[in-house]
NUPA-192440 format. One record per residue (C-alpha): residue number from 1; x, y, z. Coordinates in pm, 1 decimal, m for minus. Layout:
BEGIN
<site><num>NUM</num><xx>X</xx><yy>Y</yy><zz>Z</zz></site>
...
END
This chain:
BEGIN
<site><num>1</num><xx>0.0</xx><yy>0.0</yy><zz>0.0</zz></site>
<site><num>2</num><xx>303.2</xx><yy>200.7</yy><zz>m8.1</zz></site>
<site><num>3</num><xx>545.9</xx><yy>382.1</yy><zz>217.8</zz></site>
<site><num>4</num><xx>445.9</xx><yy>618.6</yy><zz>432.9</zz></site>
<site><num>5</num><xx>704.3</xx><yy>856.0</yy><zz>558.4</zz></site>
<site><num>6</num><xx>549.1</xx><yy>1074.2</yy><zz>828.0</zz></site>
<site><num>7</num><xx>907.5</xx><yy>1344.5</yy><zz>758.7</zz></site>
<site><num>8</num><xx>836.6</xx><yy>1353.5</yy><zz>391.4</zz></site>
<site><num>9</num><xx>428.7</xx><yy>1428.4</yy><zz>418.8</zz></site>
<site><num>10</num><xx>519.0</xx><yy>1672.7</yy><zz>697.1</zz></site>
<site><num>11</num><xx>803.0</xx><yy>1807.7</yy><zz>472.6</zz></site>
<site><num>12</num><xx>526.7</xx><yy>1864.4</yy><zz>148.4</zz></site>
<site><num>13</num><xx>298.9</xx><yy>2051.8</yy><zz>391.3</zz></site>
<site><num>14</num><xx>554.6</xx><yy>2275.8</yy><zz>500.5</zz></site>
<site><num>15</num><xx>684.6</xx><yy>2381.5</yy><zz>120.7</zz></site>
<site><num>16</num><xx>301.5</xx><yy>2411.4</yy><zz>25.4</zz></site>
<site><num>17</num><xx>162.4</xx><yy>2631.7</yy><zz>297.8</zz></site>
<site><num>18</num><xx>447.4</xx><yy>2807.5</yy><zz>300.9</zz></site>
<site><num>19</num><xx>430.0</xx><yy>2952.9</yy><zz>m32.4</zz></site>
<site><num>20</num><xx>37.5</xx><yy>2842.6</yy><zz>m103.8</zz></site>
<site><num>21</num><xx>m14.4</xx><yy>3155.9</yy><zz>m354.2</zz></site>
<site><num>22</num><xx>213.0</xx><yy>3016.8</yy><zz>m629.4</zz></site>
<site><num>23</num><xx>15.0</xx><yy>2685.6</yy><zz>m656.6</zz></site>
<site><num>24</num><xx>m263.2</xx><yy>2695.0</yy><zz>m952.9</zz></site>
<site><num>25</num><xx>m560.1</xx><yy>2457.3</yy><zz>m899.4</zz></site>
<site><num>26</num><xx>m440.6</xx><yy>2180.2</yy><zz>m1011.6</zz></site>
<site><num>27</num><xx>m142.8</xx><yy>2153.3</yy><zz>m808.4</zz></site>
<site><num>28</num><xx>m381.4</xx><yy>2200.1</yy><zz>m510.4</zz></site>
<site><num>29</num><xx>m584.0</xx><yy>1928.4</yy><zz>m635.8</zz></site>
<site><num>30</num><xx>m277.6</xx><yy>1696.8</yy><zz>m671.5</zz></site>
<site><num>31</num><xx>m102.2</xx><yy>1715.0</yy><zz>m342.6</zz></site>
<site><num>32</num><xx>m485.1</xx><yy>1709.7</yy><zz>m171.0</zz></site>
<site><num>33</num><xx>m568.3</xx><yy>1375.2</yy><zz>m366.2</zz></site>
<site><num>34</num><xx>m195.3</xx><yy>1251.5</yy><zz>m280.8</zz></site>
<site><num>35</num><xx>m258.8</xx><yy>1297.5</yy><zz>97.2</zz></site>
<site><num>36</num><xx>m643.0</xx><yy>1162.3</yy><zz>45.1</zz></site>
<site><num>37</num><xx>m486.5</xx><yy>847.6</yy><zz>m101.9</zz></site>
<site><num>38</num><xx>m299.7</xx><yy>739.8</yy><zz>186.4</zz></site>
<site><num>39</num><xx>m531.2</xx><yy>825.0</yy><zz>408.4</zz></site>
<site><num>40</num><xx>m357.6</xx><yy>1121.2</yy><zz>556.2</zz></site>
<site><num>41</num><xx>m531.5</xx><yy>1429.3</yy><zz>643.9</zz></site>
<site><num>42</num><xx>m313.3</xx><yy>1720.2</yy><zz>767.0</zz></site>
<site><num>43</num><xx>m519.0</xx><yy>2007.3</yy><zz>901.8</zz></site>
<site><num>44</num><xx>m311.5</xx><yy>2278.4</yy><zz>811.6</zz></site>
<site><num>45</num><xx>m264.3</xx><yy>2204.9</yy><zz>428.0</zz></site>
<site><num>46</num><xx>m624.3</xx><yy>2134.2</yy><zz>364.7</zz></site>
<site><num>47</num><xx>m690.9</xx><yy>2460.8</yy><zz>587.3</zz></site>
<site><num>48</num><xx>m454.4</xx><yy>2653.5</yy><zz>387.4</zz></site>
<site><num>49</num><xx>m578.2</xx><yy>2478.3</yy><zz>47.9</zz></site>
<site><num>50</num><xx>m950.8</xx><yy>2571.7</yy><zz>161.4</zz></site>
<site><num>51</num><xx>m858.7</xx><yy>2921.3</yy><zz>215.5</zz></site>
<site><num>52</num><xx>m658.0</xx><yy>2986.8</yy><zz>m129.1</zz></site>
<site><num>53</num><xx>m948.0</xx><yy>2769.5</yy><zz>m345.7</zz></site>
<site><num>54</num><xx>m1228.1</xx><yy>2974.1</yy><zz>m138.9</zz></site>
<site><num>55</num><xx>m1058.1</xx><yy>3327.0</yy><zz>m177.1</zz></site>
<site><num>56</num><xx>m1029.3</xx><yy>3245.6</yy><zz>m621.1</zz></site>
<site><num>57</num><xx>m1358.7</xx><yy>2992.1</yy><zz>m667.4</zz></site>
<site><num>58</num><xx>m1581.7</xx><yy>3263.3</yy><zz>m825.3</zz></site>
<site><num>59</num><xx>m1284.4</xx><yy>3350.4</yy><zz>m1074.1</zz></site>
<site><num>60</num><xx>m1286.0</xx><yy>2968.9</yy><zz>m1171.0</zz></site>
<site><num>61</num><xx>m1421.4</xx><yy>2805.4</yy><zz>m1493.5</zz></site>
<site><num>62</num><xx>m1729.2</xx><yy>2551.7</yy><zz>m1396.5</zz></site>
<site><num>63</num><xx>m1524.7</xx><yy>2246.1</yy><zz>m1421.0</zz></site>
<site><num>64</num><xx>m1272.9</xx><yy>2378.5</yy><zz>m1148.6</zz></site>
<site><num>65</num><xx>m1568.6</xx><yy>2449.2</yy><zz>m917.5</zz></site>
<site><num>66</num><xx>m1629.4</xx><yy>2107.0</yy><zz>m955.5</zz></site>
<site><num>67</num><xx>m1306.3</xx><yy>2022.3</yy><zz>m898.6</zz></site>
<site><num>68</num><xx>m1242.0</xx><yy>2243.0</yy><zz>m587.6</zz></site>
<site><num>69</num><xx>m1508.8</xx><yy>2053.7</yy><zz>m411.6</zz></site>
<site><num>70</num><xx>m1425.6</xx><yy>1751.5</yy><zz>m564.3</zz></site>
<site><num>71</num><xx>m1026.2</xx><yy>1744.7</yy><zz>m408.3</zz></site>
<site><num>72</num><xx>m1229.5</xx><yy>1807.3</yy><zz>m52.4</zz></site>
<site><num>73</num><xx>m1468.6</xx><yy>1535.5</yy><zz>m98.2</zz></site>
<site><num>74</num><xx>m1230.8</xx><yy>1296.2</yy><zz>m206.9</zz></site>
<site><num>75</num><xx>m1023.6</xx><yy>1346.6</yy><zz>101.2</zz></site>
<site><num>76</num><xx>m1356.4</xx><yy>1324.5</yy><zz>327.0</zz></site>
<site><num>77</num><xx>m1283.4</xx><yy>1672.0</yy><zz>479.6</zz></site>
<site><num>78</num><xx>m1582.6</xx><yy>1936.5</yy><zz>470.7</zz></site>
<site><num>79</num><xx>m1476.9</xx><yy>2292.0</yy><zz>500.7</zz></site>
<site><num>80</num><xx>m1784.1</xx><yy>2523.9</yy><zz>502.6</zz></site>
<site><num>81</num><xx>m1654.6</xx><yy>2799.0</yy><zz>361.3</zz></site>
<site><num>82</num><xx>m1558.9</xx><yy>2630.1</yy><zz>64.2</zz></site>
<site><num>83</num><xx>m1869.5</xx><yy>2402.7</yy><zz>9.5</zz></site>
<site><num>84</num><xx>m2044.6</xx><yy>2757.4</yy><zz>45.8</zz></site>
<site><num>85</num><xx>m1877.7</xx><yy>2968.1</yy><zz>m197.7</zz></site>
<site><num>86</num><xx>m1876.5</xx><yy>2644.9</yy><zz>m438.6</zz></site>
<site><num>87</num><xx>m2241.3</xx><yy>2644.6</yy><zz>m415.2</zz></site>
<site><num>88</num><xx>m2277.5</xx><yy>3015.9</yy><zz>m501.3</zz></site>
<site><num>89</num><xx>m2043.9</xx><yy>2992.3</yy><zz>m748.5</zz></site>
<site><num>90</num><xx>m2204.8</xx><yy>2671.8</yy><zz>m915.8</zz></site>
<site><num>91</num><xx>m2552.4</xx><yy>2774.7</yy><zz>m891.5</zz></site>
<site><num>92</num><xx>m2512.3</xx><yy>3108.9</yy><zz>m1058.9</zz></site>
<site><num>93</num><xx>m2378.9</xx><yy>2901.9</yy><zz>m1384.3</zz></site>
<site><num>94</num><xx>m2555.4</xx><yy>2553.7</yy><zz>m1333.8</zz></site>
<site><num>95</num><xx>m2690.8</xx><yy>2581.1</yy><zz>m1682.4</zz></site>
<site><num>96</num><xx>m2378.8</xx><yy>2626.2</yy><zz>m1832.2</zz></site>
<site><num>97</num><xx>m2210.8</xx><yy>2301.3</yy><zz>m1684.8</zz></site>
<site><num>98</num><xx>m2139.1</xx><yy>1987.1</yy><zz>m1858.6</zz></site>
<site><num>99</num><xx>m2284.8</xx><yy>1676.0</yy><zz>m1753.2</zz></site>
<site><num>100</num><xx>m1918.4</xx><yy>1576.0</yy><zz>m1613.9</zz></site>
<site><num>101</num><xx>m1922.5</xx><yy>1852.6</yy><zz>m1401.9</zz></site>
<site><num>102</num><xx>m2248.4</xx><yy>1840.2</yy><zz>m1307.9</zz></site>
<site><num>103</num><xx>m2176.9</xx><yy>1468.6</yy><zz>m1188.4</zz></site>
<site><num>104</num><xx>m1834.2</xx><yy>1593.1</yy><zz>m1010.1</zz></site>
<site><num>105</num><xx>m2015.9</xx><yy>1821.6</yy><zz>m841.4</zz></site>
<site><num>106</num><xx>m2327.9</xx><yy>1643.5</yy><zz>m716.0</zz></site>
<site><num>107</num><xx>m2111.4</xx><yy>1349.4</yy><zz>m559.9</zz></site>
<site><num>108</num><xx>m1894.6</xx><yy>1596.6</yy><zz>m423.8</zz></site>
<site><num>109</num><xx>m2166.5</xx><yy>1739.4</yy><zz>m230.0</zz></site>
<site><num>110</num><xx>m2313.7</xx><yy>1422.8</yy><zz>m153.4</zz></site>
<site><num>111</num><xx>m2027.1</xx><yy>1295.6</yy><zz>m9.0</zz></site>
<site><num>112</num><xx>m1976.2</xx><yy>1542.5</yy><zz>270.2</zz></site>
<site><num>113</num><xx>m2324.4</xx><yy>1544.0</yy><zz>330.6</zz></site>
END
């Protein structure tokens, strides 16, 4: 299932809070699902994450509102602020979104309840 090396996870949070304004969405997206994966959830990068994807959601196309909530859901971690500006975001262009990211979204939601 892999190795997990507490010094290297706790090294990755460091470098990415530290600096959290030069990472686009996707790298968000990647070192969230990389954590979610083996089952590690680290308070202070998905704080920091939720507070850099919350601040820039309404600037984001559809299918990276789907995606914001998507990297939470994923990792099982619900952070209000960002399920709340997702929704505002989403609903003011739900006619606009693909069925994909109509999908993403949905089980996103429906998976942190």
């Amino acid at each position: 299932a892999g190795i997990r090396d507490d010094e290297l996870y706790d090294a990755v949070v460091d470098a990415a809070t530290a600096d959290i304004g030069s990472f686009n969405l996707q790298d968000l997206a990647d070192i969230v699902w990389a954590f979610a994966t083996v089952s590690r959830s680290h308070s202070d990068l998905f704080d920091s994450v939720a507070k850099a994807t919350t601040a820039e959601i309404s600037n984001f196309n559809l299918q990276k509102q789907a995606n914001a909530a998507w990297m939470f859901a994923k990792a099982g971690r619900r952070n209000k602020e960002l399920f709340d500006s997702a929704q505002k975001a989403a609903t003011v262009d739900i006619r606009n979104f693909h069925s994909s990211g109509l999908a993403i979204i949905v089980w996103a939601f429906a998976k942190v309840g």
